[in-house]
Structures are given as structure tokens and as C-alpha cells.
C-alpha positions as CSV (number, residue, x, y, z in Angstrom):
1,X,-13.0,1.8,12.1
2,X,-11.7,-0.5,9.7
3,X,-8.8,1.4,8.1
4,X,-6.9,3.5,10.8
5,X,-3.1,4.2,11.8
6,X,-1.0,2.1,14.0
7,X,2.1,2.8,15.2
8,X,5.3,0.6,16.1
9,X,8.8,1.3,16.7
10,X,8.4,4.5,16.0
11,X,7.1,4.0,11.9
12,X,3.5,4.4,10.7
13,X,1.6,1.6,9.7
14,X,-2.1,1.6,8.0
15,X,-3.7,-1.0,9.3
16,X,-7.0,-2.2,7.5
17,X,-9.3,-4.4,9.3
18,X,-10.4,-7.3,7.3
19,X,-11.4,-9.2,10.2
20,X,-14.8,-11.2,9.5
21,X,-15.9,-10.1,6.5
22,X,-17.3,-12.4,4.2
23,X,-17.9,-12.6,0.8
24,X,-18.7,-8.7,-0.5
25,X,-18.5,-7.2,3.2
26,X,-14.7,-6.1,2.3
27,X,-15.0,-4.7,-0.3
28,X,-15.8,-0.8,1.4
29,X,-12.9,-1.7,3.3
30,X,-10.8,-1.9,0.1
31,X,-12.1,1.3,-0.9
32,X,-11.6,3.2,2.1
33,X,-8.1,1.8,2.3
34,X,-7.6,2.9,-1.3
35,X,-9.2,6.7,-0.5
36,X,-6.5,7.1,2.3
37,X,-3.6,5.8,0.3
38,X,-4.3,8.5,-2.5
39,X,-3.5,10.6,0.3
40,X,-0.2,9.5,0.4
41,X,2.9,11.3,-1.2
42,X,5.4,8.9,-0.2
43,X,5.5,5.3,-0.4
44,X,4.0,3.7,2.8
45,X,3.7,0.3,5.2
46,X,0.1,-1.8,5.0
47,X,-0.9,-4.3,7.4
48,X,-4.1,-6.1,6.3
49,X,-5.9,-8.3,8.8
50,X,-8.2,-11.1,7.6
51,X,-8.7,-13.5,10.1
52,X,-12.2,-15.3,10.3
53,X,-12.7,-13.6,7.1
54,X,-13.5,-15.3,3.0
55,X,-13.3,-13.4,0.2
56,X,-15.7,-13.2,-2.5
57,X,-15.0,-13.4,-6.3
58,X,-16.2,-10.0,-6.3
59,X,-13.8,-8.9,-3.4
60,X,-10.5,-10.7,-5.6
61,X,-11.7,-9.0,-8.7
62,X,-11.9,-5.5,-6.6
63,X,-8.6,-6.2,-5.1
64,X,-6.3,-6.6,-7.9
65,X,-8.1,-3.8,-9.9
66,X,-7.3,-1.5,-6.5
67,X,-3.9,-3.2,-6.0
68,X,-2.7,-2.4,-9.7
69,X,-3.8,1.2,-9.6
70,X,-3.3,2.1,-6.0
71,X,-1.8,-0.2,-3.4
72,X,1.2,-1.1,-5.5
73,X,2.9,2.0,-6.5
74,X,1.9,3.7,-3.3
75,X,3.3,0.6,-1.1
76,X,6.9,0.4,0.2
77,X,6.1,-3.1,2.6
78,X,3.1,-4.8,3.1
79,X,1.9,-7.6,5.2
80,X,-0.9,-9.9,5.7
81,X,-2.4,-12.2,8.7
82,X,-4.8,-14.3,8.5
83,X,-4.7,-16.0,5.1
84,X,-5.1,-19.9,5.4
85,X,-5.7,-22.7,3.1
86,X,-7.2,-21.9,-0.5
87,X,-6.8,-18.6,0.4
88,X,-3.1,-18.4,0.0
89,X,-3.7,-19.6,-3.6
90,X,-5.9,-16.0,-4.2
91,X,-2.9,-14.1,-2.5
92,X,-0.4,-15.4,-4.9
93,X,-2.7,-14.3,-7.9
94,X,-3.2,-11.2,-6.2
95,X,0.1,-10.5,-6.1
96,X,1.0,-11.8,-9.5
97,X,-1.9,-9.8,-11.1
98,X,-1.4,-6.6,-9.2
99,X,2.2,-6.9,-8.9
100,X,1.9,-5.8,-5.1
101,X,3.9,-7.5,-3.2
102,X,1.4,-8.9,-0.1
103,X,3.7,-11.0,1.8
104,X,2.1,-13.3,4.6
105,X,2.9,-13.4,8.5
106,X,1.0,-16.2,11.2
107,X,1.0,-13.5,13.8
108,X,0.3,-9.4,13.4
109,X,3.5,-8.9,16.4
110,X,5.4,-11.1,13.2
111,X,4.4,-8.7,10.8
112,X,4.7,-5.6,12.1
113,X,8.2,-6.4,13.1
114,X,9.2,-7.4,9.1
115,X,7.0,-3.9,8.1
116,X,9.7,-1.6,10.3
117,X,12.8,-3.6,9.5
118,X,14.5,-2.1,7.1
């Protein structure tokens, strides 16, 4: 299941599993993380996995339409692993474009720590 609840220190966390998908294949994973944040009524913690994965054109143009309308105003912290090279350049349009504020870890034990610290 790519988009499912974690739990650490006692806060909820979604995390969405990223892991491997190339090009297009994430892209049903953005929407299913998007479906379960409408559910939301309060702001909440996202940790995105994307290691051995490479996103598409298709996948960036998804992301930041999803991350203006949904992610962002529904996010209180979110984190990323996984993002090397190049990629780090597409996270910091992301961000810019979708003013969500994706903020990148090397380890997930790195970013689930920042996500519960208030």
C-alpha cells in the first residue's frame, strides 16, 4: 500500500511510498495521497519516500498542480527522503510553485524525528 499511516512518538504521520517508481508510475500515488488528505480536517504531517525512484515531467506537472490545491493548505510538516542530484533542483520548484514547503532529510529515522518536533 503505497499511502498508509505511520506512527512515531506518539503523532500520526502519512507516509506515501514513492519508492521505485519511475517516470508516470507515481503519479496514482499522488492521487491517492491527495484522496486521503481531503479527508483531513486539520492540518497534518507527510513523509514522502522516493528512493530508487525518477520523476517524470508528467509526475512534476501533477505534483505542483496537487501540492497547490491540496498538500499545502492541508500540511502542517512535511518531509522527504530520497531526493538526490537533479532531483533536488525539481524539489525546489516544487516548493516554489506549490508553495508547500517539502523539506529534505538523508534518512526516514532523520525525518520523522523533525516531523514530531515541535
Amino acid at each position: 500500500m503505497p499511502v498508509k499511516y505511520i506512527y512515531h512518538k506518539g503523532k500520526t504521520i502519512l507516509y506515501c511510498d514513492f519508492r521505485n517508481q519511475i517516470g508516470d508510475e507515481g503519479i496514482q500515488t499522488l492521487e491517492d495521497e491527495a484522496k486521503e488528505i481531503r479527508t483531513w480536517t486539520d492540518k497534518g504531517l507527510i513523509l514522502s519516500d522516493f528512493r530508487g525512484g525518477k520523476a517524470s515531467t508528467e509526475f512534476m506537472a501533477h505534483a505542483k498542480k496537487l501540492g497547490k490545491e491540496v498538500f499545502a493548505p492541508m500540511t502542517k510538516k512535511a518531509a522527504a527522503i530520497g531526493i538526490t542530484g537533479v532531483q533536488k533542483i525539481l524539489l525546489q520548484a516544487y516548493n516554489t510553485f506549490s508553495q508547500d514547503k517539502l523539506v529534505l532529510f538523508d534518512t526516514e529515522e532523520e525525518a520523522k524525528e523533525w516531523l514530531v518536533k515541535d
